[in-house]
MARBA-558556 format. One record per residue (C-alpha): x, y negated, z; residue in three letters. Coordinates in steps of 0.05 Angstrom, whole numbers. Layout:
<site><px>X</px><py>Y</py><pz>Z</pz><aa>ALA</aa></site>
...
% end
This chain:
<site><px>1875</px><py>-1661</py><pz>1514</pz><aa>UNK</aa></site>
<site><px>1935</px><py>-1672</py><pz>1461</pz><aa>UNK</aa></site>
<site><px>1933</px><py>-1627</py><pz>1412</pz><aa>UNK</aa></site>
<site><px>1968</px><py>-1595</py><pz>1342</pz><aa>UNK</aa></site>
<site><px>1919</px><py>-1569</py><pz>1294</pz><aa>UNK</aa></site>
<site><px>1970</px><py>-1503</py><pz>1258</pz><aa>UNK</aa></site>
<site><px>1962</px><py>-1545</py><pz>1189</pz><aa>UNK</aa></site>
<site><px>2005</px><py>-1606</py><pz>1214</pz><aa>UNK</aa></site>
<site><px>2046</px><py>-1558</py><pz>1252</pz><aa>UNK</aa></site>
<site><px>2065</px><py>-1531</py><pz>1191</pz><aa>UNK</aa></site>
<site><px>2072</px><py>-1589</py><pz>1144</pz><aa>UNK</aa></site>
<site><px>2107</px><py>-1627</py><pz>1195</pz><aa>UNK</aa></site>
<site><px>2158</px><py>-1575</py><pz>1215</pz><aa>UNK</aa></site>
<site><px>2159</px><py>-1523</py><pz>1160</pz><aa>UNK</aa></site>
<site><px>2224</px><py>-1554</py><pz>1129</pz><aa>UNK</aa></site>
<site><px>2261</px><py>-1552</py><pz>1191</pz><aa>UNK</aa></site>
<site><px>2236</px><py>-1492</py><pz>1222</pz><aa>UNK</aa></site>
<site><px>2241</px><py>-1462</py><pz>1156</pz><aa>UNK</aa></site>
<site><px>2174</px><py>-1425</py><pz>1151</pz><aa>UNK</aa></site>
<site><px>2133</px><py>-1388</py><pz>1103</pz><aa>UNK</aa></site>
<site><px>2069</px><py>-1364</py><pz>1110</pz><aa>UNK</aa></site>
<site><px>2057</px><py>-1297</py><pz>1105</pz><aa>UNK</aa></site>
<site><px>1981</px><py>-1289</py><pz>1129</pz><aa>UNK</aa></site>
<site><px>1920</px><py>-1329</py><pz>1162</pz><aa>UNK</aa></site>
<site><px>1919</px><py>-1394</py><pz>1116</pz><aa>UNK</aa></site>
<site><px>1846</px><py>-1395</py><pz>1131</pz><aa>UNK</aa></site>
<site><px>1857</px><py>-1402</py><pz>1212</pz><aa>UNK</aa></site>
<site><px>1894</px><py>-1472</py><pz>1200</pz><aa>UNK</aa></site>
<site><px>1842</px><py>-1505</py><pz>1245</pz><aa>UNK</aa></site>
<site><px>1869</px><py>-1470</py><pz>1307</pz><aa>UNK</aa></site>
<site><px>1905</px><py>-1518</py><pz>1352</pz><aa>UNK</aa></site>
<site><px>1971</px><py>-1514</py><pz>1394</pz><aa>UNK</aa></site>
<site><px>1958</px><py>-1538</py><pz>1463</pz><aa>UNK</aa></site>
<site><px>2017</px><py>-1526</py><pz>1502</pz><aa>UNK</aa></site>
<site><px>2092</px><py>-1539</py><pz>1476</pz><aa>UNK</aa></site>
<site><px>2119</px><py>-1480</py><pz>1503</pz><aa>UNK</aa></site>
<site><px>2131</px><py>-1413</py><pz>1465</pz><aa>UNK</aa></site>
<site><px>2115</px><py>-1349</py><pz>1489</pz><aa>UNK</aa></site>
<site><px>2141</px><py>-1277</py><pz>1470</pz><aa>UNK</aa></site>
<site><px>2078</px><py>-1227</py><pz>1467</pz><aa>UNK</aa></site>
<site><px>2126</px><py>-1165</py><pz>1504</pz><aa>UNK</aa></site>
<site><px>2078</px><py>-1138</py><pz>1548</pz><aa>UNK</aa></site>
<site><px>2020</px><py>-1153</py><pz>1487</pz><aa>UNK</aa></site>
<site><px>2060</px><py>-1112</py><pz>1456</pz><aa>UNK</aa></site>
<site><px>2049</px><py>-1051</py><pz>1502</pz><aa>UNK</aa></site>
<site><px>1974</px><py>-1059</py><pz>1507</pz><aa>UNK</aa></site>
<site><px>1962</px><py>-1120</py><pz>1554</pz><aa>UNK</aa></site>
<site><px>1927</px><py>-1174</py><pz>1522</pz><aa>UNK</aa></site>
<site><px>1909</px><py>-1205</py><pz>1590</pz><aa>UNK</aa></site>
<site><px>1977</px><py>-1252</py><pz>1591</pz><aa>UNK</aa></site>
<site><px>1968</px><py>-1271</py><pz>1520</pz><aa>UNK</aa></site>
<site><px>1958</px><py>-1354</py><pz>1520</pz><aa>UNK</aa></site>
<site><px>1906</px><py>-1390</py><pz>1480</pz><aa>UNK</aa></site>
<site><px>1949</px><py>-1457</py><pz>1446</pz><aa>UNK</aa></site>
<site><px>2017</px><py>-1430</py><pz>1446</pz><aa>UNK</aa></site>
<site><px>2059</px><py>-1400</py><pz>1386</pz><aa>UNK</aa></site>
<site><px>2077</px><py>-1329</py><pz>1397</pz><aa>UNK</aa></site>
<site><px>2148</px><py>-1313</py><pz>1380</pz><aa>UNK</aa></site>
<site><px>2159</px><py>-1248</py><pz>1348</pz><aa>UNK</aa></site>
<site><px>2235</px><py>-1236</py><pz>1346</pz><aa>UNK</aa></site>
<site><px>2285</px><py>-1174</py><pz>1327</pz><aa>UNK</aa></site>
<site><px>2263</px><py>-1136</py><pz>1396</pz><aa>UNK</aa></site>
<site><px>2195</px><py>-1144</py><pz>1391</pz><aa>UNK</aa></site>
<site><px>2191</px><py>-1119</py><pz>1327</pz><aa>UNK</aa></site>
<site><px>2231</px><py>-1066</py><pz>1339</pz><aa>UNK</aa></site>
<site><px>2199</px><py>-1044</py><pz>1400</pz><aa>UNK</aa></site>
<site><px>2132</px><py>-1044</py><pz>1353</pz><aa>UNK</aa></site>
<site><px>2162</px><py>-1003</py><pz>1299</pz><aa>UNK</aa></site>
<site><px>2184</px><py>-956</py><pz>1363</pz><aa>UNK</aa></site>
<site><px>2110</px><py>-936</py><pz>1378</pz><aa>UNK</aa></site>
<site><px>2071</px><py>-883</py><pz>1337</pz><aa>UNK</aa></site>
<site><px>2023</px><py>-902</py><pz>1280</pz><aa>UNK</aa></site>
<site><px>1958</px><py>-898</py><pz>1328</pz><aa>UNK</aa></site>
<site><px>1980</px><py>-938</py><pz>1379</pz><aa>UNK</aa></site>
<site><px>2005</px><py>-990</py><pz>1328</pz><aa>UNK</aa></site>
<site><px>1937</px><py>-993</py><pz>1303</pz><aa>UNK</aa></site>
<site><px>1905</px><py>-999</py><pz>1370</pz><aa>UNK</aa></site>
<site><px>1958</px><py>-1066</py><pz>1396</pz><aa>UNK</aa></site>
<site><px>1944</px><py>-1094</py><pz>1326</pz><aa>UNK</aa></site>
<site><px>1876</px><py>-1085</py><pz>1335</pz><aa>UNK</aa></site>
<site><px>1875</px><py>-1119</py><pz>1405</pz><aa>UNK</aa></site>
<site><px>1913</px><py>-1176</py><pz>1373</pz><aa>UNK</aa></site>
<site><px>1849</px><py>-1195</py><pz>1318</pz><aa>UNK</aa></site>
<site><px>1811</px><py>-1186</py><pz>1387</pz><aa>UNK</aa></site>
<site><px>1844</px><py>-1246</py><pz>1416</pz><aa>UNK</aa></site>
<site><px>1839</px><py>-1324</py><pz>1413</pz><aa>UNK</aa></site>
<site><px>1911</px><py>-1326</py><pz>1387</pz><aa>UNK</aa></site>
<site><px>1936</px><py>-1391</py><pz>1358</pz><aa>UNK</aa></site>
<site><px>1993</px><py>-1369</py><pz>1312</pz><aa>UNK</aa></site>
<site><px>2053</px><py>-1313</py><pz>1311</pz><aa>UNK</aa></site>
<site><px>2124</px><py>-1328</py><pz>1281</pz><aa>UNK</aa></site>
<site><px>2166</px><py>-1274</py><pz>1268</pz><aa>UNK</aa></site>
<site><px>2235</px><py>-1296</py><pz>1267</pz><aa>UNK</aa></site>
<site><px>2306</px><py>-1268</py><pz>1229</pz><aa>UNK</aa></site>
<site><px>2263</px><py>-1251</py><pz>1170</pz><aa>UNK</aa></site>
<site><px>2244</px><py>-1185</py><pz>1207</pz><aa>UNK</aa></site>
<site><px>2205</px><py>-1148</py><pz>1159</pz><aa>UNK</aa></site>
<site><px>2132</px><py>-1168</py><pz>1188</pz><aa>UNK</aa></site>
<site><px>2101</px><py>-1089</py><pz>1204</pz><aa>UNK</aa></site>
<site><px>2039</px><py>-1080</py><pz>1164</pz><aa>UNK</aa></site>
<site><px>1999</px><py>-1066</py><pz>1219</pz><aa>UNK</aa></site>
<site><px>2006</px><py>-1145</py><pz>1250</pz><aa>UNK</aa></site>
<site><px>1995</px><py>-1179</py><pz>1177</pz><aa>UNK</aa></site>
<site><px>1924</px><py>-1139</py><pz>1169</pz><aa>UNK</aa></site>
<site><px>1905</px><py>-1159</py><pz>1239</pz><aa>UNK</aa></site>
<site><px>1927</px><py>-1240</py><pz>1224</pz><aa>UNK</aa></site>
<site><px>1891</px><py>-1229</py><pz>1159</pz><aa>UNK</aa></site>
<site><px>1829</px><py>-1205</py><pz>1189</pz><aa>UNK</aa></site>
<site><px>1823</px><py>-1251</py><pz>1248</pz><aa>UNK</aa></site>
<site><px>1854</px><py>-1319</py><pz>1202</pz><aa>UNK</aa></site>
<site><px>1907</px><py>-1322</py><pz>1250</pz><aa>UNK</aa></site>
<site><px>1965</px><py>-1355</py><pz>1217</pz><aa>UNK</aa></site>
<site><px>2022</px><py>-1311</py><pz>1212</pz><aa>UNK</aa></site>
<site><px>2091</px><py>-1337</py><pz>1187</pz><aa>UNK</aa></site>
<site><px>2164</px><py>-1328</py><pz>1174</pz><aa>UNK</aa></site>
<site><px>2232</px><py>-1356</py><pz>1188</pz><aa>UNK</aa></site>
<site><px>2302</px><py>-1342</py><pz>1174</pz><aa>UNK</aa></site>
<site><px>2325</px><py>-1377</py><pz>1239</pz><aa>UNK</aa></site>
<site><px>2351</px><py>-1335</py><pz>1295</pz><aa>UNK</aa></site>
<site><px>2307</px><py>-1331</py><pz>1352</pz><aa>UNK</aa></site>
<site><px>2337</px><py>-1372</py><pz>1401</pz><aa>UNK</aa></site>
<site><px>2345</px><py>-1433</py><pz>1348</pz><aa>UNK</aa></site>
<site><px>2283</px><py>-1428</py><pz>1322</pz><aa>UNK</aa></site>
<site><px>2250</px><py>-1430</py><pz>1399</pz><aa>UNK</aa></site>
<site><px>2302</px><py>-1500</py><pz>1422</pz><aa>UNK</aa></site>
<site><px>2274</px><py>-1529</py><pz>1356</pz><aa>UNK</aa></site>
<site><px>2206</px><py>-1514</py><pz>1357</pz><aa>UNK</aa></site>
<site><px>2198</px><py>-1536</py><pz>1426</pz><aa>UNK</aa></site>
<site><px>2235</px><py>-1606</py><pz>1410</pz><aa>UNK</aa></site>
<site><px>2187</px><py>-1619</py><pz>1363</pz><aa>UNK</aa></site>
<site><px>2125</px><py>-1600</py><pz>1400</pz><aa>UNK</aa></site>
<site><px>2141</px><py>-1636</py><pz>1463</pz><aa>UNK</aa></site>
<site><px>2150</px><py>-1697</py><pz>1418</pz><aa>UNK</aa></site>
<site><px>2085</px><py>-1679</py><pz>1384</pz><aa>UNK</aa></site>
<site><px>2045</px><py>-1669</py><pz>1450</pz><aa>UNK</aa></site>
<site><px>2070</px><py>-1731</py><pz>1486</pz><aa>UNK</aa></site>
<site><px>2007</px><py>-1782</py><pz>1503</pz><aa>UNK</aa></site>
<site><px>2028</px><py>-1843</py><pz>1459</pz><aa>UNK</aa></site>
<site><px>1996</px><py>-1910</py><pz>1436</pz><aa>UNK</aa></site>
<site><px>2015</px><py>-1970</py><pz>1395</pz><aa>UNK</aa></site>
<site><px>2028</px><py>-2046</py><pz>1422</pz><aa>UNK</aa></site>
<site><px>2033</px><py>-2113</py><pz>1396</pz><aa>UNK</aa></site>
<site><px>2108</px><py>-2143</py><pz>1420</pz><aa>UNK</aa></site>
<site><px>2181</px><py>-2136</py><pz>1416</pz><aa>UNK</aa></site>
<site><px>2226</px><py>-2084</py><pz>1447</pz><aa>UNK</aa></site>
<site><px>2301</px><py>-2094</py><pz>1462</pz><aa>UNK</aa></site>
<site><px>2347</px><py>-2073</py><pz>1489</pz><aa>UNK</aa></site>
<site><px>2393</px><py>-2112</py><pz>1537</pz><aa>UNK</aa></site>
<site><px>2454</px><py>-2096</py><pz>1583</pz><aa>UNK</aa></site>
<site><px>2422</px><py>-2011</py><pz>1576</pz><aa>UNK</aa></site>
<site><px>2360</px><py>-2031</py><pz>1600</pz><aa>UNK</aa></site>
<site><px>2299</px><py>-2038</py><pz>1560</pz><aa>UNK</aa></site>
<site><px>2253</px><py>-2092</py><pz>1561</pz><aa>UNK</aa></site>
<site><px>2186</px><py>-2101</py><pz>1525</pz><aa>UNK</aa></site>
<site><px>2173</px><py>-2170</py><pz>1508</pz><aa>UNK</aa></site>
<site><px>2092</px><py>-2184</py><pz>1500</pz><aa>UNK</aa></site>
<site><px>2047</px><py>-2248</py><pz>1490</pz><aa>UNK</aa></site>
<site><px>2010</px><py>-2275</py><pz>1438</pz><aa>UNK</aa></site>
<site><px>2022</px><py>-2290</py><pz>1366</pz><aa>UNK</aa></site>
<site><px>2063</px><py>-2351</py><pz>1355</pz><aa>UNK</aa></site>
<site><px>2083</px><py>-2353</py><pz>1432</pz><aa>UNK</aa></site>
<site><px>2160</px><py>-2343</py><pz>1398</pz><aa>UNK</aa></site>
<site><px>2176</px><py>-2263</py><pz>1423</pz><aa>UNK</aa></site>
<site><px>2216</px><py>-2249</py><pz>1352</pz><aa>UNK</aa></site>
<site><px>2246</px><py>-2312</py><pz>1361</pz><aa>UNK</aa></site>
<site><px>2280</px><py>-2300</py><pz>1427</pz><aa>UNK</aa></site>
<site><px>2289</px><py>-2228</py><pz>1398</pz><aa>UNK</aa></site>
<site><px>2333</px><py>-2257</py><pz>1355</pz><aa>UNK</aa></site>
<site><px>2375</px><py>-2298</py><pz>1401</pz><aa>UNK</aa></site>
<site><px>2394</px><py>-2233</py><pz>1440</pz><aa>UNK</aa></site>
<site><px>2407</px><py>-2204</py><pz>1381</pz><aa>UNK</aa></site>
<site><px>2466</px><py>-2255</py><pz>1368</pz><aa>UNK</aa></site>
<site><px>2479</px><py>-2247</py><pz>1447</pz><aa>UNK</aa></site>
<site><px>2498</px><py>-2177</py><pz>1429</pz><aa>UNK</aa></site>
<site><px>2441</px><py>-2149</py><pz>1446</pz><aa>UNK</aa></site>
<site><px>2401</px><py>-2098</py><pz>1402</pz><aa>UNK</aa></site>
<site><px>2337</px><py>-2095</py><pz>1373</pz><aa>UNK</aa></site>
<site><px>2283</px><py>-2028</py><pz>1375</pz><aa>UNK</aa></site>
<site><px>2225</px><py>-2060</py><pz>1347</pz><aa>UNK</aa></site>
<site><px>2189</px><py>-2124</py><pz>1323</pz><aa>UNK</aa></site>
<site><px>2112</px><py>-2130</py><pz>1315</pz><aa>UNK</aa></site>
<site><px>2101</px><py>-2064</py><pz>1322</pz><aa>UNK</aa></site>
<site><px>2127</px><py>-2014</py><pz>1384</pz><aa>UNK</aa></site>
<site><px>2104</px><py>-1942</py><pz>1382</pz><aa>UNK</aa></site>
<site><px>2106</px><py>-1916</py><pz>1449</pz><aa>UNK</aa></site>
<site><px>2102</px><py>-1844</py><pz>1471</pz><aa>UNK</aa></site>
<site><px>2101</px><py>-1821</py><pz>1547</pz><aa>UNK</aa></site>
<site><px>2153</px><py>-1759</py><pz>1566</pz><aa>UNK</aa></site>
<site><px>2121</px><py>-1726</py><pz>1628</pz><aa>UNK</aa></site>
<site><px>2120</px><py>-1742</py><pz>1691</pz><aa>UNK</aa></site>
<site><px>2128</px><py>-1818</py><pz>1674</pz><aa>UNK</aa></site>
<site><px>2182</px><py>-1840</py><pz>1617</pz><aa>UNK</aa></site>
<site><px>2164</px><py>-1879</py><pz>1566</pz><aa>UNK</aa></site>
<site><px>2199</px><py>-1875</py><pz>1500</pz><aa>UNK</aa></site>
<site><px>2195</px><py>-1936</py><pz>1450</pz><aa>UNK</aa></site>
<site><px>2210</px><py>-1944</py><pz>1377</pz><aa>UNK</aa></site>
<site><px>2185</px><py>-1971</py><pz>1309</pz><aa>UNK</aa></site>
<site><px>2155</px><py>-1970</py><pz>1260</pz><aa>UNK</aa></site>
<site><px>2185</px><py>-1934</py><pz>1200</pz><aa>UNK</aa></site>
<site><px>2164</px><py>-1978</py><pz>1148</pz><aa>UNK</aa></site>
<site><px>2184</px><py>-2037</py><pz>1180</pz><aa>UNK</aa></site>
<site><px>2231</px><py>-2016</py><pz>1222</pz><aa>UNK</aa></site>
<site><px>2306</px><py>-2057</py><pz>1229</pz><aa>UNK</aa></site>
<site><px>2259</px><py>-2111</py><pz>1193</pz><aa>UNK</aa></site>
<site><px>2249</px><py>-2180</py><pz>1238</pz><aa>UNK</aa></site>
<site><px>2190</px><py>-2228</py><pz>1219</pz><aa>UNK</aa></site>
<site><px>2214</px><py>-2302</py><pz>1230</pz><aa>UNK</aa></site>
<site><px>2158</px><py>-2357</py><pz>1211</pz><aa>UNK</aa></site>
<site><px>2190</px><py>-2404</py><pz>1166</pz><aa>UNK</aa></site>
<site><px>2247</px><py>-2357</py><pz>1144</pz><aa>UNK</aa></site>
<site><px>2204</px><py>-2299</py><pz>1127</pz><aa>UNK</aa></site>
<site><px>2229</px><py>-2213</py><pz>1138</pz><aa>UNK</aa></site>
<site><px>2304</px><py>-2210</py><pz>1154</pz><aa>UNK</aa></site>
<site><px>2336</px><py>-2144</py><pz>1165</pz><aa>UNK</aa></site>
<site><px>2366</px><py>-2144</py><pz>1235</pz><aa>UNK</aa></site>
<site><px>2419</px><py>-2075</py><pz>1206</pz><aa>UNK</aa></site>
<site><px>2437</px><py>-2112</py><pz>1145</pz><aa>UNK</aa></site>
<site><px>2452</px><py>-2187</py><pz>1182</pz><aa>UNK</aa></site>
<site><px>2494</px><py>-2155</py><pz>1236</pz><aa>UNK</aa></site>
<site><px>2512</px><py>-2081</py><pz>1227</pz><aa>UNK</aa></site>
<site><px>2490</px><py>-2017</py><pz>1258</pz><aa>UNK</aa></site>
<site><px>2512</px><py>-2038</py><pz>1326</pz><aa>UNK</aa></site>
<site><px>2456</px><py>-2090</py><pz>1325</pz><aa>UNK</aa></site>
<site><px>2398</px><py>-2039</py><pz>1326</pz><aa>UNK</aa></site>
<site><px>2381</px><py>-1976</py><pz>1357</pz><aa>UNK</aa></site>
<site><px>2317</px><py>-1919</py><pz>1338</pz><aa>UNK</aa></site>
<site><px>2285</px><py>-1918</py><pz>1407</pz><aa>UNK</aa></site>
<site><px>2298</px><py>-1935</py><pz>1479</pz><aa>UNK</aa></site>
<site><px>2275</px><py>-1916</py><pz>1546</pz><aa>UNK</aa></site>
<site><px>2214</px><py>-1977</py><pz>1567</pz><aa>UNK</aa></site>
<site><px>2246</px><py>-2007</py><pz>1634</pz><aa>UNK</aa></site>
<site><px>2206</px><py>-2075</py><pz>1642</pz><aa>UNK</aa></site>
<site><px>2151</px><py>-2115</py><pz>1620</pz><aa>UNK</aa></site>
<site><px>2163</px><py>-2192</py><pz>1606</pz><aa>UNK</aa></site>
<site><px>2099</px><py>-2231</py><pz>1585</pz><aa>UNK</aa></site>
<site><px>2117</px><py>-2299</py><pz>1551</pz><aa>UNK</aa></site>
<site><px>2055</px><py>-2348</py><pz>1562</pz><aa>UNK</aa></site>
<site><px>2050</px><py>-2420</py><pz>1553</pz><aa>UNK</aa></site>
<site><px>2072</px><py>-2468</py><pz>1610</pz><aa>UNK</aa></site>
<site><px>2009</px><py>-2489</py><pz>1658</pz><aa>UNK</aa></site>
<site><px>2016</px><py>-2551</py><pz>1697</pz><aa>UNK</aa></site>
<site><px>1956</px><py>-2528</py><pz>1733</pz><aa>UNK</aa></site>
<site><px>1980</px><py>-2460</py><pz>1751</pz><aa>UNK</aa></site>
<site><px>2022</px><py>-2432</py><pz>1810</pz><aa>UNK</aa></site>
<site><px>2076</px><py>-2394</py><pz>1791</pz><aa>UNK</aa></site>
<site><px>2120</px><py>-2341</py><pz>1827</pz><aa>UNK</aa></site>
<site><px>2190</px><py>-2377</py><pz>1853</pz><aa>UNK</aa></site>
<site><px>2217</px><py>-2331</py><pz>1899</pz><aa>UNK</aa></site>
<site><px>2201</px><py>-2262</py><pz>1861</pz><aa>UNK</aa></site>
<site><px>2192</px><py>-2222</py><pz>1932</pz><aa>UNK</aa></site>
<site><px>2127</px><py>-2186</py><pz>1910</pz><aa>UNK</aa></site>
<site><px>2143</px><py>-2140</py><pz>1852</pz><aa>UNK</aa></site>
<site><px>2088</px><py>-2142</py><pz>1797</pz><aa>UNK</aa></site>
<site><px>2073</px><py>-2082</py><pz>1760</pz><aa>UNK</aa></site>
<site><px>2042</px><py>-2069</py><pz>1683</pz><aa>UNK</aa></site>
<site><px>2008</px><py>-2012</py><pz>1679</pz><aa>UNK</aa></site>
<site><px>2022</px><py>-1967</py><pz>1605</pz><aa>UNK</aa></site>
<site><px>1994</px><py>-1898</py><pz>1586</pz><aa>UNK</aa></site>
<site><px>1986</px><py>-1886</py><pz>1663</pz><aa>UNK</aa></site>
<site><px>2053</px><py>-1911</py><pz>1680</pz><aa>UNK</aa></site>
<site><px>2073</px><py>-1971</py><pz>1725</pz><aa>UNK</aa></site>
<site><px>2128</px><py>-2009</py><pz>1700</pz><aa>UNK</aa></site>
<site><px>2161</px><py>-2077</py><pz>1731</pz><aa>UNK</aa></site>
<site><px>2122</px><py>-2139</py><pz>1700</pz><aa>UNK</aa></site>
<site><px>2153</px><py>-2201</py><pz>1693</pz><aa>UNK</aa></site>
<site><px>2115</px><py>-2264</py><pz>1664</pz><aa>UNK</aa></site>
<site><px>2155</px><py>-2330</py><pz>1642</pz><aa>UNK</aa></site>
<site><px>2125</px><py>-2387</py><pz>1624</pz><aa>UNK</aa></site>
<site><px>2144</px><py>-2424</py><pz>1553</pz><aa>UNK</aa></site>
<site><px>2163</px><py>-2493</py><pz>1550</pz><aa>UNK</aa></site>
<site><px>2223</px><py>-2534</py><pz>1513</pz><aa>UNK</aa></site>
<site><px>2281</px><py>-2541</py><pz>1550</pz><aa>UNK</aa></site>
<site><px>2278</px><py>-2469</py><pz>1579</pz><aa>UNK</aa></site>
<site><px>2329</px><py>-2420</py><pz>1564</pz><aa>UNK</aa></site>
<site><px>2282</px><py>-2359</py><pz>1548</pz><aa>UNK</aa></site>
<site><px>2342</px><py>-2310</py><pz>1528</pz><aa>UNK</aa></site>
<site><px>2374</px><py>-2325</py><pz>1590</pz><aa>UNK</aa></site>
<site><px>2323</px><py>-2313</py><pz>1630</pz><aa>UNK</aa></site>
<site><px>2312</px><py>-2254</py><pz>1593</pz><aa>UNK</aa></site>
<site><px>2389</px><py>-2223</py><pz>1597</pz><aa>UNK</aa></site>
<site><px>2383</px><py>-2254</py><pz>1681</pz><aa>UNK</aa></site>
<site><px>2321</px><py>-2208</py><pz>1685</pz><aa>UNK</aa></site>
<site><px>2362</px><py>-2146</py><pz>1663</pz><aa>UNK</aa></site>
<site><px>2420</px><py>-2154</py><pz>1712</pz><aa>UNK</aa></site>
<site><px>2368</px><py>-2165</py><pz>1768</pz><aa>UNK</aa></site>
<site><px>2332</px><py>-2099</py><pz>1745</pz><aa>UNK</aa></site>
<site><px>2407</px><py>-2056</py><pz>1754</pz><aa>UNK</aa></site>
<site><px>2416</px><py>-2094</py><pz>1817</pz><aa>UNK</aa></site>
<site><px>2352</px><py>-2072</py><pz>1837</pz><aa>UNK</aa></site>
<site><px>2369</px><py>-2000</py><pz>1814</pz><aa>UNK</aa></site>
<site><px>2424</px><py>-2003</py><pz>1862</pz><aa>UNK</aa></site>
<site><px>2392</px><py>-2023</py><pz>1920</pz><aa>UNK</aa></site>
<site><px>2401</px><py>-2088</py><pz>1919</pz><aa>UNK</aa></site>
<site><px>2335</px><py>-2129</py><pz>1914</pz><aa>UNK</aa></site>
<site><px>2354</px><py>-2214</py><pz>1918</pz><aa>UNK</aa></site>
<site><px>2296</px><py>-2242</py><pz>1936</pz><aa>UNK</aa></site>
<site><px>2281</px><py>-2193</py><pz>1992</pz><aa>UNK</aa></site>
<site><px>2344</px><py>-2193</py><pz>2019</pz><aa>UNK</aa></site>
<site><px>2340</px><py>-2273</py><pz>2019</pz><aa>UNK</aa></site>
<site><px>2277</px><py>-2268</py><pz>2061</pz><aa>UNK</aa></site>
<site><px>2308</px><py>-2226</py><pz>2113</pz><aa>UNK</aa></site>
<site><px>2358</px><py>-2270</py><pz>2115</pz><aa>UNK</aa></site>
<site><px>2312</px><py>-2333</py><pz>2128</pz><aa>UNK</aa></site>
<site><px>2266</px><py>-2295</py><pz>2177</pz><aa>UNK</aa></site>
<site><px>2330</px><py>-2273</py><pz>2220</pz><aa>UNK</aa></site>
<site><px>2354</px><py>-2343</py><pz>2219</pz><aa>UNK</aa></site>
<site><px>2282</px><py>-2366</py><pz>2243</pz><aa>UNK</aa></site>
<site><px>2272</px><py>-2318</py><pz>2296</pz><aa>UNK</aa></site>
<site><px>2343</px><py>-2333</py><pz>2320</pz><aa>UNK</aa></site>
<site><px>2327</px><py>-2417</py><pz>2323</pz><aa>UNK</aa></site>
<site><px>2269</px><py>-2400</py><pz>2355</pz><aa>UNK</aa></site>
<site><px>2311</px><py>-2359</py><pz>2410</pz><aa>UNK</aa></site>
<site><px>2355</px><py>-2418</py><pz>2413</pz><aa>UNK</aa></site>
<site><px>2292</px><py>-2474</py><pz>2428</pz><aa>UNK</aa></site>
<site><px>2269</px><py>-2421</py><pz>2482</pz><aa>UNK</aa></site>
<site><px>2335</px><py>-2420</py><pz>2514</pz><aa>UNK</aa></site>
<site><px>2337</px><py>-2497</py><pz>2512</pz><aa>UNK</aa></site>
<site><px>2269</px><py>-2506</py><pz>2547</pz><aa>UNK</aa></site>
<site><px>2279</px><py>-2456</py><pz>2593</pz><aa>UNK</aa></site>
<site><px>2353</px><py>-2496</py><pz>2614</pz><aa>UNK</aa></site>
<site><px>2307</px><py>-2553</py><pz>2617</pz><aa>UNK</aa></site>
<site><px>2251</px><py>-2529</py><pz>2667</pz><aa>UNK</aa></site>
% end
């Protein structure tokens, strides 16, 4: 299970979120599980029992004023239930002034306790930005990602096989480039992959014999982009004499990434073949195929109909015949 231990949390997002923290340094360890928020109302009233382990509880003006609303035992009593409880972290938002009662409970249980000037609502659409992009399942690849026509296409094979190279001739196609050498890719529930690069080396091209170029700087901003949606798999692999390749493209290969199945294409490398135009070809056939219209299927239709319909002419013959 993905998780956010409270001390990245908070040196991740602190600047943005603007936090402080007011009690509970030593509960850092706890994690966040879940990237949504939840306000502790009925907590609040007594009822511990719908109080989630991994998510931040949100603290805002009306739950701190209901709190200051109840007498001085029964404050005591919900702030005791609170250091009873496997809470992950509280964040009291509009710098409410935190009752006493909650910062000796976080102190006594370590349960990290902070502060921020944000306004409830803003600090809940930014917090949960940032943990859904936190949580997602992610992993790291060897290739290129670009992306052409809209659609992005993750270019794979092995080292030397000539992926920045043909990166680069869509670049001066028009096309734009995500990532070289490096692709970080993170998956966005149910089954979207996001890709992007590396920040130290990202914009940055490796081309043997030229050396590092920087795609931004050669053509402008319009050349590049941060991340893009992961549409299709293309595999360059060196041409095999021996080996039978696809030529009518009717069964639909599929690469499977971070639990996702995503259309696989493989093209074979040797000179004289046009790889970027086979790449940019590949694109317009995926938005075909995204409108319904799938070539190579609708060819073999075609051809069976055609068969089955000679075939009804031969029987017609022989049957004139006997």
């Amino acid at each position: 299970m993905l998780a956010i231990p409270i001390v990245k949390f908070f040196n991740d997002s602190a600047q943005e979120l603007k936090l402080s923290l007011v009690a509970g340094k030593e509960g850092f360890g706890r994690k966040i599980l879940i990237p949504c928020i939840q306000k502790p109302g009925l907590a609040l009233a007594g009822d511990t029992s719908t109080l989630y382990n991994g998510r931040i509880q949100v603290l805002g003006k009306q739950e701190i004023k209901f709190f200051n609303s109840l007498t001085k035992e029964k404050k005591k009593e919900v702030a005791d239930l609170f250091s009873k409880v496997e809470v992950t972290c509280f964040v009291v938002t509009c710098d409410n002034i935190i009752p006493d009662e909650i910062k000796n409970a976080c102190t006594k249980s370590n349960i990290p306790l902070f502060k921020t000037s944000l306004m409830t609502s803003t600090f809940i659409n930014r917090v949960t930005r940032f943990l859904e992009d936190s949580l997602m399942a992610s992993t790291t690849t060897h290739g290129v990602l670009m992306d052409v026509f809209g659609i992005g296409i993750l270019i794979t094979g092995k080292s030397g096989i000539g992926k920045s190279e043909l990166a680069l001739d869509l670049v001066l196609r028009g096309h734009r480039l995500v990532a070289d050498d490096i692709v970080n890719i993170k998956k966005k529930p149910p089954s979207t992959l996001y890709g992007s690069g590396s920040e130290i080396i990202k914009y940055h091209m490796e081309i043997r014999g030229l050396g590092i170029i920087n795609i931004r700087d050669l053509f402008g901003i319009s050349a590049v982009r941060d991340r893009k949606v992961i549409e299709i798999v293309v595999e360059l692999h060196e041409w095999d004499p021996k080996a039978e390749y696809d030529r009518l493209g009717v069964d639909d290969k599929k690469f499977t990434l971070l639990d996702v199945r995503l259309p696989f294409i493989q093209i074979p490398v040797r000179p004289g073949r046009n790889l970027s135009a086979i790449t940019e070809v590949a694109a317009r056939n995926h938005l075909l195929k995204l409108g319904g219209h799938h070539s190579a299927k609708e060819f073999q239709d075609k051809l069976n109909k055609e068969i089955l319909s000679e075939k009804g002419r031969k029987k017609e013959i022989w049957e004139m015949i006997e």
